[in-house]
C-alpha positions, 0 to 999 in steps of 0.5 A, a space after each residue: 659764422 654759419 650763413 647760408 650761401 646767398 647770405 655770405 655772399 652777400 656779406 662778402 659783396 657788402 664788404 669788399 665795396 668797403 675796400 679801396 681795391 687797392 688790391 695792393 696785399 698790405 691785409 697779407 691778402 691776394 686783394 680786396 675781395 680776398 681780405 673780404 672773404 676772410 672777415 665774413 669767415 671771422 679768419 681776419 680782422 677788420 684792421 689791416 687795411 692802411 688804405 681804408 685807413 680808420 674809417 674804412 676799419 670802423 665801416 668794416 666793423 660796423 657790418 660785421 657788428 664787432 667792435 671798431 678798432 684803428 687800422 694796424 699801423 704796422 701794416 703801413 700808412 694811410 695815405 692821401 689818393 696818389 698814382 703812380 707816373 713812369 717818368 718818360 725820360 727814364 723808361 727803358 720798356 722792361 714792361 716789369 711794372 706791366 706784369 706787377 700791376 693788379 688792376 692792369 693800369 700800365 700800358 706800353 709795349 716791350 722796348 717802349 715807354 709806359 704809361 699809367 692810365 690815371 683813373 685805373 690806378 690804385 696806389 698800390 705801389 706794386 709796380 714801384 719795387 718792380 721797376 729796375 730803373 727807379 722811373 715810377 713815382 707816385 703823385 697825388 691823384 688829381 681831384 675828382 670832378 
């Protein structure tokens, strides 16, 4: 599809506010805005989103103007809003969890306990296999406000 160069970004804007910006590469993208770029280049469908779930897939192919489609199971669940939590007792401040964090949730220094800053986390479950010690766990998100 040949836009001109306004008219993709904008498409490109318009469906990346669709992505939960998880950021968290199940589309088989580096993160939301890249999985967004690929669409409105028509190299990606708009079903590899497990935490835009259906709806999200049905928005994203609204915009697009393709026909709906659930999202790609196989690409993992849709689940409700969580976050991650470091149980305190078991962190030994690897600072693993910091470095696999893409939207710089995790905050501790190295030899000390870590954190997650609640509002920042996506659930992206990057910070999960990183961490030698098993110490994060996801939760569910606390109900906004």
């Amino acid at each position: 599809m040949n836009l001109p160069a306004a008219d993709r970004e904008a498409l490109i804007e318009r469906l990346d506010r669709l992505l939960p910006q998880t950021q968290c590469g199940q589309c088989g993208f580096a993160g939301c805005r890249p999985y967004a770029q690929a669409m409105a280049a028509r190299e990606a469908d708009v079903d590899r989103c497990p935490p835009g779930g259906d709806a999200g897939a049905r928005a994203l192919a609204h915009v697009l103007g393709v026909a709906p489609r659930p999202f790609d199971r196989a690409r993992g669940a849709h689940k409700p809003a969580q976050v991650a939590l470091v149980v305190e007792a078991d962190c030994i401040g690897c600072t693993k969890c910091i470095q696999a964090c893409p939207v710089d949730a995790i905050l501790g220094a190295a030899k000390h306990m870590h954190t997650v800053v609640e509002p920042l986390c996506t659930a992206c479950e990057l910070c999960i296999p990183a961490c030698p010690v098993d110490c994060i766990v996801l939760v569910p998100a606390a109900p906004a406000s």
